[in-house]
N, C-alpha and C positions, 0 to 999 in steps of 0.2 A: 960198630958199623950199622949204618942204617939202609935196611932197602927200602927202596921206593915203590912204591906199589902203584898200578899206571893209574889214569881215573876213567871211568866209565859214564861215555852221557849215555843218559838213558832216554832213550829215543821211545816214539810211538808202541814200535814192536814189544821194549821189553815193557810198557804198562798195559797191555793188554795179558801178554805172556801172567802179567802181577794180577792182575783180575783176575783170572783163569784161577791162579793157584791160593784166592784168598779164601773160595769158596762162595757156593752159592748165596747162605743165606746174608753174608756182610751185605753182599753185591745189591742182594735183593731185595731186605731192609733196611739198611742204614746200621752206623755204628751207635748212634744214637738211639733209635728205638731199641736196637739190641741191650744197650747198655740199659736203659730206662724197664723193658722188662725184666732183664736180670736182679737189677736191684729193686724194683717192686714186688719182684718174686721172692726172692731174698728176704725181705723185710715179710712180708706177709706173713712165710712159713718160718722164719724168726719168731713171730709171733705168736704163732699155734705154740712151736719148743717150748715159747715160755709161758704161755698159758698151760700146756698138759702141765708140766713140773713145777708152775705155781699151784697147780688144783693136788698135788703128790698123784698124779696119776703115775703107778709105778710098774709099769710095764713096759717090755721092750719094745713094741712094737710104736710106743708114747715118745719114742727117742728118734728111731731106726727110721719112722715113717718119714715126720716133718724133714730129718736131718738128709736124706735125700735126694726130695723137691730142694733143699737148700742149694744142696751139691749142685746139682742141676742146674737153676740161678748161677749159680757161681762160674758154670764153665762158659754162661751167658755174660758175665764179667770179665774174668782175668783175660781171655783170648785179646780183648777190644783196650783193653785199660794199658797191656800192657804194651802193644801197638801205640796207641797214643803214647806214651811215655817214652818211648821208643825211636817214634817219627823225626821230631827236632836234630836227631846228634843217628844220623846213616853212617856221619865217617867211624864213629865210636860206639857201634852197635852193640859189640859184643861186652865193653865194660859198664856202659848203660845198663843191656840184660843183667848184669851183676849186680849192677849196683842196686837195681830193681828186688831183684832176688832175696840180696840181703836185707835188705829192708823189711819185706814182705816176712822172711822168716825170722828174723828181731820182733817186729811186732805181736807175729805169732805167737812168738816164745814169751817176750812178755806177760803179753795176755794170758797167756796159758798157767804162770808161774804167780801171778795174781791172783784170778778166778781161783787155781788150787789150796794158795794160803788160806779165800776167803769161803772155800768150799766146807758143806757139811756131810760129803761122802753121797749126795745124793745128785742127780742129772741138771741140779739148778745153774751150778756154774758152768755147765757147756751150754747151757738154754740162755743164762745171762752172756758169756761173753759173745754165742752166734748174735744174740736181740744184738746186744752193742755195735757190734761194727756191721748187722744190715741195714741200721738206723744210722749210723756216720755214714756210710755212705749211702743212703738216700739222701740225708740234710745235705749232705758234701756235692751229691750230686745237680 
């Protein structure tokens, strides 16, 4: 049995209501510049990662610091990317989300299970695999 689900035009009201709740700063930069400082930022502090742990700087602070600003960057990425991804397919939003999802953690896990084979116990292989995919997607972007 299938139900029907009614459809909804989405009038004036409800894209202003959709601004309101996307937040300020989309509204008031762009998804574009957001997205361009995320992964510049990203790449950047990628970059420090992999220069401390190319130099064996062995300290936590050599990890903990860069790996943060990354985070950071990052929350500058996924919100926007995965909106784009998202936008195309509103009737099938939620298997999109998923589908997005799994993706994202495949890749993850891959990466993860690579970098570890080709790891020497030290902070190189989380310095290499963040470098890698801040630098895919900056090329990407």
């Amino acid at each position: 049995m299938h139900i029907r689900q009614p459809r909804h035009d989405r009038g004036e009201h409800a894209d202003r209501v959709s601004d309101r709740e996307v937040g300020g700063e989309t509204g008031r930069f762009g998804v574009d510049a957001l997205l361009r400082w995320g992964v510049g930022g990203a790449t950047v502090f990628g970059l420090l990662l992999a220069g401390l742990a190319w130099a064996a700087v062995d300290h936590w602070l050599a990890v903990i610091g860069p790996m943060l600003f990354c985070m950071v960057a990052f929350a500058f990425i996924f919100p926007q990317s995965i909106a784009g991804a998202l936008q195309p397919f509103p009737h099938i939003a939620g298997s999109a989300s998923s589908l997005v999802g799994f993706m994202q953690q495949l890749i993850g896990a891959s990466t993860g299970v690579t970098f570890v084979a080709l790891s020497d116990g030290s902070q190189l292989s989380l310095a290499n695999g963040v470098l890698l995919w801040a630098v895919f997607g900056l090329v990407a972007y």
